[in-house]
N, C-alpha and C positions, 0 to 999 in steps of 0.2 A: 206505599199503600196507606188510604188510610180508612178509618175504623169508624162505621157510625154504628149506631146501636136501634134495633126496631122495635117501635114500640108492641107490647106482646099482644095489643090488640092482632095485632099484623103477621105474626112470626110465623103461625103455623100456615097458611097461605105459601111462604118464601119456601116453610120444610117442605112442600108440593108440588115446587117445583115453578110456583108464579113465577113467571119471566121479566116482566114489565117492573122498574125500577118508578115509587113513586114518592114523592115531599112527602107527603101525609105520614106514612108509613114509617119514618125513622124522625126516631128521637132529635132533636139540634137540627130537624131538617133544612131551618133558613139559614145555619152554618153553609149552603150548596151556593148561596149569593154570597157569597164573599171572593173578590177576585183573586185569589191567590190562588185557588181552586179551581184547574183548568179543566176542562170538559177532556174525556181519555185519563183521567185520573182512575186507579182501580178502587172499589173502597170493598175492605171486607166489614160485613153485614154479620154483628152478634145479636143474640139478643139479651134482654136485660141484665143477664149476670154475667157476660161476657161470653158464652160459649157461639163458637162461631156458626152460622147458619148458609152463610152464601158468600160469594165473591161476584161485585159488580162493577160497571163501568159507569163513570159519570156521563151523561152526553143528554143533551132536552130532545127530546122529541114529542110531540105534541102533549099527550097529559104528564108527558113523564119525565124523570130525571136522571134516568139510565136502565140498563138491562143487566139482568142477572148472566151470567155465563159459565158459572161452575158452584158447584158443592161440595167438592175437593177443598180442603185447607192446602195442599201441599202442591197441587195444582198448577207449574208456573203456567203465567198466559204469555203465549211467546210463540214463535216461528211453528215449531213442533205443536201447539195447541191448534192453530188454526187448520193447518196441513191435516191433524186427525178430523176436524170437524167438517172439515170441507169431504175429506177422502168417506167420511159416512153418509153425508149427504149423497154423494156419487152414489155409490154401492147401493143405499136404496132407490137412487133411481133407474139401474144400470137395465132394468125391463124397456125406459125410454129409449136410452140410446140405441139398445138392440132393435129397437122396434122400425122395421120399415117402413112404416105410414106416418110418421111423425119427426122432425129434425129443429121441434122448436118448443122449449118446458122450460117450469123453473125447474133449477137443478140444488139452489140455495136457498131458501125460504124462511131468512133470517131467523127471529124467535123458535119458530116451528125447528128449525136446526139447532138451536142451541147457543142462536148469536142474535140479537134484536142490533136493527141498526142497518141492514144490506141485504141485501137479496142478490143474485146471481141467476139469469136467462142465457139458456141455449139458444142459440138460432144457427143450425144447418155448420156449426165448424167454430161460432163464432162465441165467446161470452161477451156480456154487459152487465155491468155489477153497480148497481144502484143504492146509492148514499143516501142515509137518510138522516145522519145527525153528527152534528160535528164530533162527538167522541170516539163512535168507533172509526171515522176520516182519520183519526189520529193513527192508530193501525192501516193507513189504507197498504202502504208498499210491505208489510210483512205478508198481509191478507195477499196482494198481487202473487208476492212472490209464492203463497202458499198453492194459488191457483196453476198458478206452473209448472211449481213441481208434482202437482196432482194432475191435470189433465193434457190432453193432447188440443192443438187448436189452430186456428187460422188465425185469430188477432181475438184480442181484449179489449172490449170497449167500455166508458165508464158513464154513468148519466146520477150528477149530484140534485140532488132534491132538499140541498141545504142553503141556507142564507147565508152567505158571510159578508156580511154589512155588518 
């Protein structure tokens, strides 16, 4: 993991729970152009005296340079992370699935869940899990797999909205 520091113009935003990971906001931010520093890298987020604030993910997506996804220090992001974010997302939709006049919603609404970077739609049996930045792609087969053992289904489909050129 590694450790950028935000500048305190920015901090209290992050302690609120701001999602959206942006350059402006952390100190060394053009340390993020440096290729050694691949996109799905986690970085925990201090602020100026070093006290921790957030844990993030590198990954560009349009203004931005990653998503927040925990305020747990101790928090690992792992198999078991995803599986609970996904299983909450369920459970607040669980009125959809019951519901007889409808068999097609989002059921994962990235940011809005607590994961900037994918989204996941219902259609009638089926999911499709929509990419949107090469970092969290880096998770794509834990996230799969975390989809699996959370729902029941007819197939998984995936639709990237990323560049890889």
């Amino acid at each position: 993991m590694t450790t950028f520091k935000i500048d305190r113009r920015h901090v209290d935003k992050f302690k609120n729970h701001y999602p959206l990971l942006y350059k402006e906001a952390l100190i060394g931010g053009h340390l993020l152009e440096d290729p050694s520093l691949t996109e799905g890298t986690l970085l925990q987020l201090t602020d100026e005296s070093g006290n921790y604030v957030a844990t993030a993910y590198f990954g560009r997506q349009n203004k931005g340079v990653g998503w927040v996804i925990s305020f747990n220090k101790r928090e690992a992001i792992d198999g078991t992370f995803f599986k609970s974010k996904l299983y909450q997302a369920f459970e607040k939709r669980l009125g959809l699935y019951n519901n007889p006049k409808t068999n097609a919603f989002r059921v994962f609404n990235g940011e809005g869940d607590g994961i900037g970077g994918f989204t996941i739609d219902f259609y009638a049996g089926y999911y499709l899990i929509t990419w949107y930045n090469r970092g969290i792609y880096i998770y794509r087969d834990t996230i799969i797999e975390a989809l699996k053992a959370t729902a029941e289904y007819d197939g998984i489909y995936e639709k990237n909205r990323i560049s890889f050129s």
